[in-house]
Structures are given as C-alpha cells and as structure tokens.
C-alpha positions in Angstrom: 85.9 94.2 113.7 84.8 97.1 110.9 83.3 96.5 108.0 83.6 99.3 105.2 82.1 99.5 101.9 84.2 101.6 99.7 84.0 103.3 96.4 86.4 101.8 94.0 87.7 100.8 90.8 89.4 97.7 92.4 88.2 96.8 95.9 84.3 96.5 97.3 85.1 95.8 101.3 87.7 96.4 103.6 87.5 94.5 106.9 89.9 95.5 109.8 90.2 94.2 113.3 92.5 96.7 115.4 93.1 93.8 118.4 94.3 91.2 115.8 96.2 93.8 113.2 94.2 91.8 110.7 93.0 93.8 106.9 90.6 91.5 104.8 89.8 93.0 101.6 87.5 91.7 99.1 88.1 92.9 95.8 85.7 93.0 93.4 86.3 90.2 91.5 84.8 88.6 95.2 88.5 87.4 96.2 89.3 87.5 99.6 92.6 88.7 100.9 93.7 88.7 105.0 96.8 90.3 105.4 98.3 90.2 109.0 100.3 92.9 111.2 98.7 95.5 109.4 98.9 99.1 111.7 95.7 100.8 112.4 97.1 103.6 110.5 97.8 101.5 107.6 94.2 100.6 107.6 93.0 104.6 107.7 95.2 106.2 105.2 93.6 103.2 102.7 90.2 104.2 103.6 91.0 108.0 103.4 92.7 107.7 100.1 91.7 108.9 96.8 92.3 105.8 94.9 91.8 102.6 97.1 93.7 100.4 94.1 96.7 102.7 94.0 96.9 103.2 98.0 96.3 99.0 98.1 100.0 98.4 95.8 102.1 101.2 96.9 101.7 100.6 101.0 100.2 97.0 101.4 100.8 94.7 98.4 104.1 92.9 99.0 104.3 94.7 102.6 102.3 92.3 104.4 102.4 88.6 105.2 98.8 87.4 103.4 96.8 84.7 102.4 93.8 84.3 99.8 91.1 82.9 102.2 88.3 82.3 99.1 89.0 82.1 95.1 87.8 84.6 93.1 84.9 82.8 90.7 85.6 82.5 86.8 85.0 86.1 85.0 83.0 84.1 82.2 80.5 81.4 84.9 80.5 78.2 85.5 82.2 75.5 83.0 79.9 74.4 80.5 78.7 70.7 81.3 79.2 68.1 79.0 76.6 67.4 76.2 75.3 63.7 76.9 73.9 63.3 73.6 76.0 63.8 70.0 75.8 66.9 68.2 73.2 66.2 65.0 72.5 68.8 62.3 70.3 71.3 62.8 66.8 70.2 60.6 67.6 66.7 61.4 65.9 64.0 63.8 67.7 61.6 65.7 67.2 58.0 64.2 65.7 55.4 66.4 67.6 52.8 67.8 
C-alpha cells in the first residue's frame, strides 16, 4: 500500500494499493473515501496533477464504485450538551430550595 501526503485545497491523503485496485482518499474535512477498480494510472495522473480537487471530479468522482468508510466530523464541534440547571439572570442567585 502507498501512503501520500499531498498539497491541496481539497484532499490531505491519497492511499493506493496496486494488488487490490483500491484509492482511499481522505479529504480534508477528515472523510474517508475507498473507491475500487481504480487503474494504477488513474492513481498517478491524480498525484501528478496540478489541482488534486479538479483531477478528483473530472476522472474519479462518479467513475468508481465507492464507499465512505468514516464520517467527516461536524465543521462547528461537538453538540452542545444540555444545561442541567435553568437559565437565571445574570446578577441573580439561585433561591434555596
């Protein structure tokens, strides 16, 4: 298997096995893509080409049988938990029970 880092606007890894015809890309929003039946030379023009992203929808998105093997995390974090107490005013104390 080879693992490349690559410069781009859109993805941070491309993974390829040659045996297995198998891409994985991670973009890098951290999703990860394997796409399967992908020819070696598939794999070499997207890491010898100028824009990754534009390479990535013109010759392999749509092109390739696929399947998102981890979600990509929410841009803005985790969900905000719950509050467990109400909401008071601010400059006011809680009143005892």
């Amino acid at each position: 298997m080879r693992v490349t880092t690559v410069q781009s606007t859109t993805l941070a890894t491309v993974i390829y096995d040659e045996a297995r015809e198998v891409l994985q890309l991670e973009f890098l929003s951290r999703a990860l893509y394997q796409y399967s039946g992908v020819p070696r030379e598939v794999h070499q023009a997207l890491l010898s080409a100028p824009s990754k992203g534009r390479y990535f929808n013109q010759a392999i998105r749509g092109r390739f049988p696929f399947a998102r093997i981890s979600p990509s995390p929410s841009p803005r974090g985790p969900k905000p938990q719950p509050r467990t107490e109400p909401r008071r005013k601010p400059g006011t104390t809680p009143s005892p029970d």
